[in-house]
ZATOR-572319 format. One record per residue (C-alpha): residue number from 1; x, y, z. Coordinates in steps of 0.2 Angstrom, whole numbers, always signed. Layout:
REM residues N
<num:NUM | c1:X | c2:Y | c3:Z>;
...
REM end
This chain:
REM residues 250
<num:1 | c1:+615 | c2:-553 | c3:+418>;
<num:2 | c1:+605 | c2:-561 | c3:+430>;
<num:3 | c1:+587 | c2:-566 | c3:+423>;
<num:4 | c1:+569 | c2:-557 | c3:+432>;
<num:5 | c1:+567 | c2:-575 | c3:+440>;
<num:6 | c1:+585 | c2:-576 | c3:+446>;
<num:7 | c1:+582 | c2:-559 | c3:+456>;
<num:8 | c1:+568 | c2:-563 | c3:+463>;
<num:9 | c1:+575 | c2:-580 | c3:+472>;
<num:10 | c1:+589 | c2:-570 | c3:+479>;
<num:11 | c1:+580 | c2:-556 | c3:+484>;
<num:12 | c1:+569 | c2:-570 | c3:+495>;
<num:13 | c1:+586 | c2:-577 | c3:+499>;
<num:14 | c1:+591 | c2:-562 | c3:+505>;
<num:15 | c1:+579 | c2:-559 | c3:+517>;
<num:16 | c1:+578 | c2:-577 | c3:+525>;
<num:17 | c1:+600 | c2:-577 | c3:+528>;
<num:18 | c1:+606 | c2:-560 | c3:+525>;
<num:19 | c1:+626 | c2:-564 | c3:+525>;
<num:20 | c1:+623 | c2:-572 | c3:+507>;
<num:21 | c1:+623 | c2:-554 | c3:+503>;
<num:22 | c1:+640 | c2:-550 | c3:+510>;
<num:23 | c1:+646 | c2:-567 | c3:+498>;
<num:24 | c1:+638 | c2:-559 | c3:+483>;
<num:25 | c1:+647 | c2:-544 | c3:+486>;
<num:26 | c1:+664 | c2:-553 | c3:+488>;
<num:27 | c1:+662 | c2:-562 | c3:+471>;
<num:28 | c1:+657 | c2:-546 | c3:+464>;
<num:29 | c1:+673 | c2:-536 | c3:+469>;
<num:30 | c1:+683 | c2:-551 | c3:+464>;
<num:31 | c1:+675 | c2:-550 | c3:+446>;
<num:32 | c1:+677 | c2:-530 | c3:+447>;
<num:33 | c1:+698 | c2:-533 | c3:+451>;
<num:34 | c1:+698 | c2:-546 | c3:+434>;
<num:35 | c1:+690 | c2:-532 | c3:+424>;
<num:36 | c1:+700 | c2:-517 | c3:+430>;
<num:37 | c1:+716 | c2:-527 | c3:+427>;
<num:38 | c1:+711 | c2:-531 | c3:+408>;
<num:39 | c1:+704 | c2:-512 | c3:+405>;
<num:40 | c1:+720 | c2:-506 | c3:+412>;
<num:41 | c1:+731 | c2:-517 | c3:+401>;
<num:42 | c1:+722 | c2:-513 | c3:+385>;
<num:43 | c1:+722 | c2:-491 | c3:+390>;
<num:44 | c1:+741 | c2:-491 | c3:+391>;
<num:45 | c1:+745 | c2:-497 | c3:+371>;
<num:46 | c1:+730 | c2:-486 | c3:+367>;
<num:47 | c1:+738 | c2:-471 | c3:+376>;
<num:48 | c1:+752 | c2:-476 | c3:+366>;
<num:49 | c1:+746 | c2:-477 | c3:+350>;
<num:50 | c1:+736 | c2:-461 | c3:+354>;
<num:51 | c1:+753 | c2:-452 | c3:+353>;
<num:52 | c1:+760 | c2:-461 | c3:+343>;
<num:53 | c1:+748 | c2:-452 | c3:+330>;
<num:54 | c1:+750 | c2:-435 | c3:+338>;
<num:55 | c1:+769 | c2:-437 | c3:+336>;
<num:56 | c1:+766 | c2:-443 | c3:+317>;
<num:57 | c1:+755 | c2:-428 | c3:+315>;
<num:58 | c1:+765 | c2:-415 | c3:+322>;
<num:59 | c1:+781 | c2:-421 | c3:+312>;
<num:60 | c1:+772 | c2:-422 | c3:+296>;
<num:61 | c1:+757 | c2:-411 | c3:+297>;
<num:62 | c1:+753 | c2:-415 | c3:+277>;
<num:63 | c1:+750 | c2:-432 | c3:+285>;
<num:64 | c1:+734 | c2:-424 | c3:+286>;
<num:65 | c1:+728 | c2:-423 | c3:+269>;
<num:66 | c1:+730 | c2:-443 | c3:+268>;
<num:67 | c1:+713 | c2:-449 | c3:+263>;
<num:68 | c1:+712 | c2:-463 | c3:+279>;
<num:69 | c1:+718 | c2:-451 | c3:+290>;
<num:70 | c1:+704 | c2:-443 | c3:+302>;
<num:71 | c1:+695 | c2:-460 | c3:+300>;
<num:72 | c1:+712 | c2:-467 | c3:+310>;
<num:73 | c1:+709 | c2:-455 | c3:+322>;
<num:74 | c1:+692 | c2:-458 | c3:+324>;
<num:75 | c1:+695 | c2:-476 | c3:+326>;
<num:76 | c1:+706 | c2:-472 | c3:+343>;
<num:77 | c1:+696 | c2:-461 | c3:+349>;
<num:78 | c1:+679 | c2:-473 | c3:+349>;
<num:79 | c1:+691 | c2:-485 | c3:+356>;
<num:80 | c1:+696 | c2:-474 | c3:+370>;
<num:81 | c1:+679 | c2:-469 | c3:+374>;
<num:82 | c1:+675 | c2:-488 | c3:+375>;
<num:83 | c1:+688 | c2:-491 | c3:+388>;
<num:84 | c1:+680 | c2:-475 | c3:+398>;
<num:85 | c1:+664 | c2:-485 | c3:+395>;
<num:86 | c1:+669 | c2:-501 | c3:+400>;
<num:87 | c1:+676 | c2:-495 | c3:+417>;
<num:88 | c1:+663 | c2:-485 | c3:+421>;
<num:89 | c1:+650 | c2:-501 | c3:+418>;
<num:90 | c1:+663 | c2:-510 | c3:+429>;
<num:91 | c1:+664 | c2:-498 | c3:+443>;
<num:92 | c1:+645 | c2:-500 | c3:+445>;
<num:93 | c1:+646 | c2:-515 | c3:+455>;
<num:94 | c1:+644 | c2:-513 | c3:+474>;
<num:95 | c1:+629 | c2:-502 | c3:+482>;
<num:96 | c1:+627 | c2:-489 | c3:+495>;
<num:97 | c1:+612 | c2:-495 | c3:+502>;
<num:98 | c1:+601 | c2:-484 | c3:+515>;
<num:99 | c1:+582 | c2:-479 | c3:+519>;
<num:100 | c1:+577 | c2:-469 | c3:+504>;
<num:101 | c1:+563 | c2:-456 | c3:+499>;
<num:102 | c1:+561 | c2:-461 | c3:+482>;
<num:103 | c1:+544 | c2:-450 | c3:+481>;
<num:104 | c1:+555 | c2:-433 | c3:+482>;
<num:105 | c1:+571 | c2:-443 | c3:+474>;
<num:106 | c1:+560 | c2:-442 | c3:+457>;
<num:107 | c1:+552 | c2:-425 | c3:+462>;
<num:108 | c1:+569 | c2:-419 | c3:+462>;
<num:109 | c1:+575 | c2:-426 | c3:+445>;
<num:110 | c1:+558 | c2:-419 | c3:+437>;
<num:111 | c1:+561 | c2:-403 | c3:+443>;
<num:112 | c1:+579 | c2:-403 | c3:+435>;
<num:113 | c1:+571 | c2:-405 | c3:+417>;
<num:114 | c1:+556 | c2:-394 | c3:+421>;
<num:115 | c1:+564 | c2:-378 | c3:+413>;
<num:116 | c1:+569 | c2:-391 | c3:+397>;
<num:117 | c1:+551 | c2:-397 | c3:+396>;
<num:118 | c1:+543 | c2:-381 | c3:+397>;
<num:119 | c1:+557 | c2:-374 | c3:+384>;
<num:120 | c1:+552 | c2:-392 | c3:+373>;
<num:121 | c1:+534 | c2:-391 | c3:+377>;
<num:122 | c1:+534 | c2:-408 | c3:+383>;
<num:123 | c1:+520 | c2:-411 | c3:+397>;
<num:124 | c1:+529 | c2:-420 | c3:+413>;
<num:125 | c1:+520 | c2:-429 | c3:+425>;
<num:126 | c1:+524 | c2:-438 | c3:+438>;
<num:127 | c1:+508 | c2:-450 | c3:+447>;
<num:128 | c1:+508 | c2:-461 | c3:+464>;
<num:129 | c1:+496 | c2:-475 | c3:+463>;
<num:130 | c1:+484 | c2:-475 | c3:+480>;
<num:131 | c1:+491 | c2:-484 | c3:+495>;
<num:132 | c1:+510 | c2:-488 | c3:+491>;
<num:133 | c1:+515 | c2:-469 | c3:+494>;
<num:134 | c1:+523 | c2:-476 | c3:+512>;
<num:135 | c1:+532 | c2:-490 | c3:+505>;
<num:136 | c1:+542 | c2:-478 | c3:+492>;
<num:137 | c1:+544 | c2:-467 | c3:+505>;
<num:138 | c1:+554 | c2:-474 | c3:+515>;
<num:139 | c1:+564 | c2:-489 | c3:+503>;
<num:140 | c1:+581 | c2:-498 | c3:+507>;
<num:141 | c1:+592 | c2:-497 | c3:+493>;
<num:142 | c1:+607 | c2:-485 | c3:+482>;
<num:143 | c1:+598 | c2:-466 | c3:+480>;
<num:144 | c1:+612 | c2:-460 | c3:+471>;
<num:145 | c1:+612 | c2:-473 | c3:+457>;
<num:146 | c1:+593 | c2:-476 | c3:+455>;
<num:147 | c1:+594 | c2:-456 | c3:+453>;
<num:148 | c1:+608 | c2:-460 | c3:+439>;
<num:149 | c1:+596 | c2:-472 | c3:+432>;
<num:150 | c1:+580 | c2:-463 | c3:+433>;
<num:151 | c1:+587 | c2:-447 | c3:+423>;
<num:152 | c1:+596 | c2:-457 | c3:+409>;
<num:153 | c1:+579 | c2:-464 | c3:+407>;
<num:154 | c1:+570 | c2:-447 | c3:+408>;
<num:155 | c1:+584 | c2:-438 | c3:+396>;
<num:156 | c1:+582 | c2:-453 | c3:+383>;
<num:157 | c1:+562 | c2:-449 | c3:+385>;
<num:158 | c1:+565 | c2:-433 | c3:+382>;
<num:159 | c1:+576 | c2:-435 | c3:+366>;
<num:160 | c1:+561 | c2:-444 | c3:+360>;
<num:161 | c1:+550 | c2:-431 | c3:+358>;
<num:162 | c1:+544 | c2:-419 | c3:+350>;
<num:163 | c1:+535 | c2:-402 | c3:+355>;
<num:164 | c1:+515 | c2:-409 | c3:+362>;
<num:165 | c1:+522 | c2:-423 | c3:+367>;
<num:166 | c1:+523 | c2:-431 | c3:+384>;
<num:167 | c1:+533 | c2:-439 | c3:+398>;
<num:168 | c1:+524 | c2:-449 | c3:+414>;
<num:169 | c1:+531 | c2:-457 | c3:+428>;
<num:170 | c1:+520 | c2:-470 | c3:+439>;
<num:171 | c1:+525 | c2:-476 | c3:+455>;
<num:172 | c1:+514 | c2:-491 | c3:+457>;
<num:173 | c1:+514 | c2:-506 | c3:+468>;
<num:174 | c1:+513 | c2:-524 | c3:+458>;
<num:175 | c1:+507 | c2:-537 | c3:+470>;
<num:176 | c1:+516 | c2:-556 | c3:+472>;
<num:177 | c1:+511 | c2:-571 | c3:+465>;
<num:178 | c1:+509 | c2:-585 | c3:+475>;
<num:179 | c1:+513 | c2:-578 | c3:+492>;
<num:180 | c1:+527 | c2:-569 | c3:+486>;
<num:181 | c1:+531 | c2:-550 | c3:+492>;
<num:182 | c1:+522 | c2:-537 | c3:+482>;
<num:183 | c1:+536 | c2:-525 | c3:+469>;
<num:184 | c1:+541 | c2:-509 | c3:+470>;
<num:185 | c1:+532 | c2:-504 | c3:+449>;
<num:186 | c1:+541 | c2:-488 | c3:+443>;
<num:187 | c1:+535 | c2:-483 | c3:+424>;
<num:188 | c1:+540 | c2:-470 | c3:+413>;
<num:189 | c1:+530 | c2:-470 | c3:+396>;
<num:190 | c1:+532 | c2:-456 | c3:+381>;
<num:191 | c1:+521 | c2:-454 | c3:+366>;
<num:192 | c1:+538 | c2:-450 | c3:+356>;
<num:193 | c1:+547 | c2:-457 | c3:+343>;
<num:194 | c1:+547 | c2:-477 | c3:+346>;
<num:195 | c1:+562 | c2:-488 | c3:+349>;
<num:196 | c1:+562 | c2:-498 | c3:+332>;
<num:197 | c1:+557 | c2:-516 | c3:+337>;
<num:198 | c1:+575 | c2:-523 | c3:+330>;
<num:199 | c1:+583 | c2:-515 | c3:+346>;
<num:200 | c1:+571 | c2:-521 | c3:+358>;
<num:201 | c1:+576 | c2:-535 | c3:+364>;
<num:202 | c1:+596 | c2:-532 | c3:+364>;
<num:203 | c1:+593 | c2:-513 | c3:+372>;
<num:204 | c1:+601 | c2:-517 | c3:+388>;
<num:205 | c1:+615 | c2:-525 | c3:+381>;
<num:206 | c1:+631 | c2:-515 | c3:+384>;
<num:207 | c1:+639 | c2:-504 | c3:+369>;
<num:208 | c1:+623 | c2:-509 | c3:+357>;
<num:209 | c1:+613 | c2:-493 | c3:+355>;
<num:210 | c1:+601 | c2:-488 | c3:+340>;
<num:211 | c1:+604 | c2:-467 | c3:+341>;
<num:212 | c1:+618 | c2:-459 | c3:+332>;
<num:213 | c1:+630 | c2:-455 | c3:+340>;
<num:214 | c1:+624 | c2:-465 | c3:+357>;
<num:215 | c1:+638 | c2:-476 | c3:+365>;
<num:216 | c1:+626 | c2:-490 | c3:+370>;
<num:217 | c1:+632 | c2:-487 | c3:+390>;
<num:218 | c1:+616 | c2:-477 | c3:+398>;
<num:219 | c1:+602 | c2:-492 | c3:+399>;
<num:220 | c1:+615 | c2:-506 | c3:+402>;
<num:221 | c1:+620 | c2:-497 | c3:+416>;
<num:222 | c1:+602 | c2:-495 | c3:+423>;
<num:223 | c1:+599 | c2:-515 | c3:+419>;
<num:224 | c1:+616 | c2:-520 | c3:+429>;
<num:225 | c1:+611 | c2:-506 | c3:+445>;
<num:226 | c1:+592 | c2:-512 | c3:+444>;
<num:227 | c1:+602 | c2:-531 | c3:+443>;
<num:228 | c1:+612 | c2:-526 | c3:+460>;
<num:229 | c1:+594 | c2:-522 | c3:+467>;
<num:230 | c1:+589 | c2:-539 | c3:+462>;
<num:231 | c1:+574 | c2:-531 | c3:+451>;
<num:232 | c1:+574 | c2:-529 | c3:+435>;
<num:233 | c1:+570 | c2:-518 | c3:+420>;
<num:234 | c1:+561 | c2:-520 | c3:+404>;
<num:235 | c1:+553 | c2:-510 | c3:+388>;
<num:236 | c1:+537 | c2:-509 | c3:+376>;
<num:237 | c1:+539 | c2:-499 | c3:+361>;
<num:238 | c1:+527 | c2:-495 | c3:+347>;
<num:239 | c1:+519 | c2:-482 | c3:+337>;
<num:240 | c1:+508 | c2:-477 | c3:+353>;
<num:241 | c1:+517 | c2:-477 | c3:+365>;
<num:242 | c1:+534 | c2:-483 | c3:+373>;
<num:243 | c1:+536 | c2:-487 | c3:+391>;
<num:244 | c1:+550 | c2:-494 | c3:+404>;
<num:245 | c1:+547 | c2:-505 | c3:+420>;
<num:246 | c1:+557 | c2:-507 | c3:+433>;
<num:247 | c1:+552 | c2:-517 | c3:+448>;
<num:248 | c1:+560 | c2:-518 | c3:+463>;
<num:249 | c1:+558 | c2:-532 | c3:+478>;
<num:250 | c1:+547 | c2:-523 | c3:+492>;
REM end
């Protein structure tokens, strides 16, 4: 992954010759074909062994009663669901950039969970910080997946808490240092049930989760689209309050 630093330079980089951004997207694609070809050479022997064991099953349904025998079956499965995984991270690698409203974007999004929040009694909010409304209003970039982003975010808020809780997005605008262009600051905070401080710092990471049941794909998916929008995404988490940052070049 590229480093909050390294996005920034290219994000200049960009602007001052914009055919790097065409060679970026050539290594991309030829990374993307690399991938495909090794998920696609480890889903056939998997589909394989998968019936293999179905065959097994329904020749010798007493096979069943053998102590290891779901745990086998289990084991395929988290592997298949792996490869699904792994292709869907590796899918996400070119953009569909255009002038977006990311102001009613979000509206949208909160007013898909607004029947779960009022059934949850969860309070979700959503704030625009004076003077920056224009600049979110009318921003270059993939609607459709900051909007796949934004509502993985919002749903692992959600799973968070607990009736009385609550659930803000801020859209701010965090100025440059050093005569650098200001950043798009999108923040969405919960009062919930914090992320324990082990997972913090490999959260993004993909196939490493800290839920139950999670497959570790949601939030390394937003850190590689954030990544291809050459900003960049981070978290705080305690006992207060646990919020993520994403900030995206202006």
């Amino acid at each position: 992954m590229l480093s909050e630093f390294n996005n920034d330079t290219l994000a200049n980089m960009i602007k001052a010759n914009p055919e790097l951004e065409n060679i970026i997207q050539t290594i991309t694609v030829a990374n993307k074909k690399t991938t495909s070809m090794f998920v696609h050479e480890l889903r056939n022997p998997l589909a394989l062994l998968k019936g293999t064991i179905q065959y097994i099953e329904m020749k010798h349904p007493d096979v069943k009663d053998y102590k290891y025998w779901d745990q086998v079956q289990e084991l395929v499965d988290d592997m298949e669901r792996l490869m699904q995984d792994a292709s869907m991270l590796n899918n996400t690698t070119l953009l569909n950039k255009e002038d977006q409203d990311l102001v009613t974007l979000m509206e949208n999004i909160i007013s898909n969970f607004m029947p779960q929040a009022i059934t949850q009694e969860i309070d979700l909010t959503m704030t625009v910080a004076p003077g920056c409304e224009a600049v979110f209003r009318n921003y270059h970039c993939d609607g459709g997946k900051l909007k796949q982003v934004f509502t993985n975010m919002i749903k692992n808020a959600f799973e968070a808490t607990k009736p009385g809780d609550f659930v803000h997005i801020e859209y701010s605008l965090l100025p440059g240092e050093a005569g650098s262009p200001a950043k798009l600051c999108i923040t969405l905070s919960n009062n919930g049930q914090p992320i324990p401080e082990a997972a913090l710092e490999s959260i993004f990471q993909p196939f490493v989760t800290y839920k139950k049941g999670g497959t570790g794909v949601g939030l390394a998916l937003a850190r590689k689209v954030i990544d291809l929008h050459y900003g960049s995404i981070s978290v705080t988490s305690n006992e207060e309050l646990t919020t993520f940052t994403v900030l995206l070049p202006e």
